[in-house]
N, C-alpha and C positions, 0 to 999 in steps of 0.2 A: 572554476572549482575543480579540482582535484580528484583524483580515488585514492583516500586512505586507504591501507591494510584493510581487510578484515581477519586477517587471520592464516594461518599454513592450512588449506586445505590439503585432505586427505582422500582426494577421489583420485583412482586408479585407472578406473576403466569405466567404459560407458553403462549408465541405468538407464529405466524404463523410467518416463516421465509419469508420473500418477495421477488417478485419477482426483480431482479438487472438491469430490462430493463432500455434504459434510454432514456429520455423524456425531453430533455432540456428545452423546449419551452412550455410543457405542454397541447401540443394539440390532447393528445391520439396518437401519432403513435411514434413507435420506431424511434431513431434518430441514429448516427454513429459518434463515433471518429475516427481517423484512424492516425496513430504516424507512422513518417519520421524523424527518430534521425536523419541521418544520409544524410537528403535530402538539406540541405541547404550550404553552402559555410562554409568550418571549422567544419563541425556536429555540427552546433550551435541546429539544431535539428527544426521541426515543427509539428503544430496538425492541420487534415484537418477537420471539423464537416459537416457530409451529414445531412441534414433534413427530416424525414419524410412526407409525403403528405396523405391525404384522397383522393387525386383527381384521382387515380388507376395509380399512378405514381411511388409510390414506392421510394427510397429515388432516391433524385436529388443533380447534381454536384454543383448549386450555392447556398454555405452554408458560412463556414469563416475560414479563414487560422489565425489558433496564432502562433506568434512566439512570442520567451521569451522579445522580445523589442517590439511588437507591443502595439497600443497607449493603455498608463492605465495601462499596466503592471507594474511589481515590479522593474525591475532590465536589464540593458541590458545583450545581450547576449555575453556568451564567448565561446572560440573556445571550443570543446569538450564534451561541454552542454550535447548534446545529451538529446533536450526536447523533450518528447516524445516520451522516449525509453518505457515507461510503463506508461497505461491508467489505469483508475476506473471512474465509474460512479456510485455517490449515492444520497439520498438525508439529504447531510451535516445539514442544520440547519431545519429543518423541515417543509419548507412552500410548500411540494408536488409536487416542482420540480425536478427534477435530475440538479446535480452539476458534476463538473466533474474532477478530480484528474490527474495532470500530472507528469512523474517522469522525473527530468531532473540528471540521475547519475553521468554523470560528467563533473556538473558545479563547480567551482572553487569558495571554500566558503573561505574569510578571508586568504585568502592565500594558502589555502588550495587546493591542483589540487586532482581532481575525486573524491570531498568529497561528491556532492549531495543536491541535494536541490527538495522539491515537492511543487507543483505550484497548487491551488485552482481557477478555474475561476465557478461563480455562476450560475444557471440557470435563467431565469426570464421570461414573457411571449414572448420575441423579440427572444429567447434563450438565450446562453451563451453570457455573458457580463464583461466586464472587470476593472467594480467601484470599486466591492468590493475582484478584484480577492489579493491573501494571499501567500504568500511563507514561506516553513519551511526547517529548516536545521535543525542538530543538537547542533549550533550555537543558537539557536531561545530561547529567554526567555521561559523558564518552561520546555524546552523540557529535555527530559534526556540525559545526555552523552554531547560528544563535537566533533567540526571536526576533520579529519584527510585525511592526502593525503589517499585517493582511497580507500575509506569508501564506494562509491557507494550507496549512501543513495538516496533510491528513485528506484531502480532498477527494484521492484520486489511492486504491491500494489494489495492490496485486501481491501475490507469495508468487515464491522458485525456491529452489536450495542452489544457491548460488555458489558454496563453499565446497560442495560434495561432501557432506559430514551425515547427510540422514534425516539434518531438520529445516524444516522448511523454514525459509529466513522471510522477513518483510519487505516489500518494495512500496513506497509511498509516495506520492507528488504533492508538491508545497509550489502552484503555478503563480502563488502571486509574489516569491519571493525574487530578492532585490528589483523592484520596480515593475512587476509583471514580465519578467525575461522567465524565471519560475526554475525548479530543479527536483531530481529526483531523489531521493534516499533510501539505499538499504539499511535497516537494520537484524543481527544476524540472530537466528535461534542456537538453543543448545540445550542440553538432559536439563536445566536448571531454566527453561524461556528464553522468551528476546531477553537481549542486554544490549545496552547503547555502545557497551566496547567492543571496537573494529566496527564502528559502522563506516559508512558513506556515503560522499554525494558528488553528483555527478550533474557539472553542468558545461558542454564540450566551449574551448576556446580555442578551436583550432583558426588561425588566421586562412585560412584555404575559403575560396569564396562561398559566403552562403553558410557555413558550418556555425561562426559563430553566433552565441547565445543573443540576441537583444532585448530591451528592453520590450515588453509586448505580445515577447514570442510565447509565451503560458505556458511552456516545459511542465509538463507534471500535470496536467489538467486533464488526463488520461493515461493510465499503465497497463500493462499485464505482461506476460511470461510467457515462454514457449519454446521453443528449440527451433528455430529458424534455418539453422544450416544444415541440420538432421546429424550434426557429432553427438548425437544425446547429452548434451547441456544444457541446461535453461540459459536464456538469453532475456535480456533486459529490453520491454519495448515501452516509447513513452511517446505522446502526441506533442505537438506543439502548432496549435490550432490558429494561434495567432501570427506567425512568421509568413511577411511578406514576402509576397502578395498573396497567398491561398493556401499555407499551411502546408506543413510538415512532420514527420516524425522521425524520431530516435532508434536506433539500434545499438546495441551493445553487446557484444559475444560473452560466452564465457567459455573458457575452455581448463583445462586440468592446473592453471594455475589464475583461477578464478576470471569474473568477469574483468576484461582486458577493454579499458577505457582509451587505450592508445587504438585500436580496431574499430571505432565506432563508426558505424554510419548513419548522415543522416539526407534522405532520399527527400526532396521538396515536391509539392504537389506540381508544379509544373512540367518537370520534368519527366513525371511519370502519368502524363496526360491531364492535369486538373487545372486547366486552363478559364477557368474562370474567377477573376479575385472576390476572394473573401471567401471562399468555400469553406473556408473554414475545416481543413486537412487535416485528420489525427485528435478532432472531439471526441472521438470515442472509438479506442483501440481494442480487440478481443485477437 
């Protein structure tokens, strides 16, 4: 798979990478999500939100419980959902709240069993709110790729602003798509939210030994962000736990004309001392 566009980035010069705290309400204190795939009747899945307080209270229990059919939402819920198997907190369209990103891996898209779907609900000064909340699959106009039974889209999420425009864009791992080889996807933010146009996905094919994707390899079964080479860019990291013999992970730079998928590296656990098979390398990336 490929890197689509996402778009002429407009970053000029180096930023300071921000802090990921998250602030729904925007009243200066850290706030808490906290995901219960598995808590509700069928693993339809739920998200609890704690509040923070200035009052030397510290976050408190009476916040709001979402589930995938509560009122406003997109879509009801189906057995297996599992909303809320994977959180992210950013700030999606730029108005200085924290937004918040749910992953529900396997909801049932188009016919589709455990293909995934990620769930947008907004921050606003009441907190999160559920007007403008947004749902993407890879079903979703713009988006790249398509469903498929047990794609696990949504399983695994991380932000960065990978265009240099100001809003924090989505990164998400789908480890069970095409046959368990798995892949990651951005999608990008803007003044108006995510939108599926100029996304992408990234799954490397480089014939250089060891790089390519296989079946197995669970690409996206782990993400997150950072600046790896210290240019002040966010940079795209993802696991791949299952690549013999002992797992691996992904690297992807970005630099002033976005993340750059021809640059990728991907380091095997052997190589880098993890010399025992099945270790299972890159389950879980920070």
């Amino acid at each position: 798979m490929g890197g689509a566009s996402g778009g002429e980035p407009v970053q000029t010069e180096k930023y300071v990478l921000p802090d990921l705290q998250a602030d729904f309400n925007g009243d200066g204190c850290a706030d808490l999500a906290v995901g219960a795939p598995w808590g509700t009747a069928f693993e339809a899945g739920a998200v609890h939100i704690s509040y923070g307080s200035a009052q030397d209270r510290g976050l408190f229990s009476d916040g709001q419980i979402w589930y995938e059919n509560s009122p406003g939402m997109l879509s009801p819920a189906t057995d297996r959902s599992r909303f809320g198997f994977a959180l992210a907190a950013a700030d999606f369209d730029g108005d200085a709240l924290s937004d918040l990103a749910i992953g529900a891996p396997g909801k049932t898209i188009d016919g589709q069993s455990l293909a995934g779907e990620v769930i947008f609900v907004y921050g606003s000064g009441g907190g999160l709110f559920s007007e403008r909340a947004e749902g993407f699959t890879l079903n979703s106009p713009g988006v790249v790729g398509s469903a498929h039974d047990h794609d696990h889209f949504g399983e695994a999420l991380s932000a960065g602003d990978f265009d240099g425009d100001g809003h924090f864009d989505r990164l998400a791992g789908a480890e069970g798509w095409n046959n368990l080889s798995g892949a990651v996807f951005v999608l990008y933010g803007s003044a108006d939210g995510i939108s599926g146009s100029g996304s992408q996905g990234f799954q490397p094919s480089s014939d250089a030994p060891n790089a390519l994707v296989r079946e197995g390899d669970r690409l996206g079964e782990a993400v997150t962000t950072g600046d790896c080479d210290g240019d002040g860019y966010w940079d795209l990291i993802a696991g791949l736990p299952g690549k013999d013999p002992s797992g691996a992970m992904l690297i992807i730079p970005e630099s002033k004309q976005g993340l750059d998928a021809d640059r990728f590296q991907l380091p095997i656990a052997l190589k880098i001392g993890f010399d025992s098979p099945s270790s299972q390398f890159g389950l879980a990336v920070r």
